[in-house]
N, C-alpha and C positions, 0 to 999 in steps of 0.2 A: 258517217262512214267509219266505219270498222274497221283498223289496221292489222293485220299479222305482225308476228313475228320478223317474217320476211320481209315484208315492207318496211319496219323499223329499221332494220339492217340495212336494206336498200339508199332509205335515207341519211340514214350514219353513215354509211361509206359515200354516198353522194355528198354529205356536209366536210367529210373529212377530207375530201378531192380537194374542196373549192377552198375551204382555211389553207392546207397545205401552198394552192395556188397563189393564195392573196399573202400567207405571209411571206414566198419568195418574191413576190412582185413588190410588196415594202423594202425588204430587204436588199434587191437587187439596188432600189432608190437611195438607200438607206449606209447600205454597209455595216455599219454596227451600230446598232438599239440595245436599250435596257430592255428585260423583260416585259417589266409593266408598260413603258409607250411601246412595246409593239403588241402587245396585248389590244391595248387602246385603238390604235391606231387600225388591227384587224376588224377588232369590232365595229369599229365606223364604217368601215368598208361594208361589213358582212350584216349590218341591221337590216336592212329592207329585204334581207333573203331570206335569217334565219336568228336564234338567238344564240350566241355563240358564248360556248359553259369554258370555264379555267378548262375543267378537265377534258373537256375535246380539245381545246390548245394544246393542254400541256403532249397531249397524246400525239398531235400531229407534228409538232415541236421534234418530238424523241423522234420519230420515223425521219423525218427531215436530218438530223444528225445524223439516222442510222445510215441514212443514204447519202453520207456528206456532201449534204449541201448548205448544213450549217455548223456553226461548231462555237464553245462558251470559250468565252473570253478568260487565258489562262491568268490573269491578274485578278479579273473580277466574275466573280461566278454568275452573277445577273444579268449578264451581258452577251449578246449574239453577236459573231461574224457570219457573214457570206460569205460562202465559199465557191466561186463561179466553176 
């Protein structure tokens, strides 16, 4: 089967829903992770669905700040709060 364009997009924005979902859902558990175990800790979640790249994290990461619902830890820059 033969993908588009479109279809690729379709699924990038579909994958990018569901990381953004999983890493508030650790987060909400969590309060505050270092990057790499929430990194880790997404991926365990997200293997049996898809294979989940740095760069779609980091990407869903930044939106998730844009929309303050997370924000770096002002002592330690690797570091995530929740922000409810």
């Amino acid at each position: 089967m033969v993908k588009t364009d479109e279809d690729r997009e379709e699924i990038e924005k579909a994958h990018g829903f569901e990381t953004q979902a999983t890493i508030v859902l650790v987060m909400k558990a969590c309060k505050k992770l270092d990057h790499e175990i929430l990194f880790s800790e997404v991926y365990k979640i997200l293997k049996n669905r898809f294979i989940l790249t740095r760069e779609l994290f980091k990407k869903q990461i930044q939106e998730l700040m844009e929309k303050n619902r997370l924000e770096r830890k002002l002592d330690n820059n690797k570091q995530y709060l929740y922000i409810s």
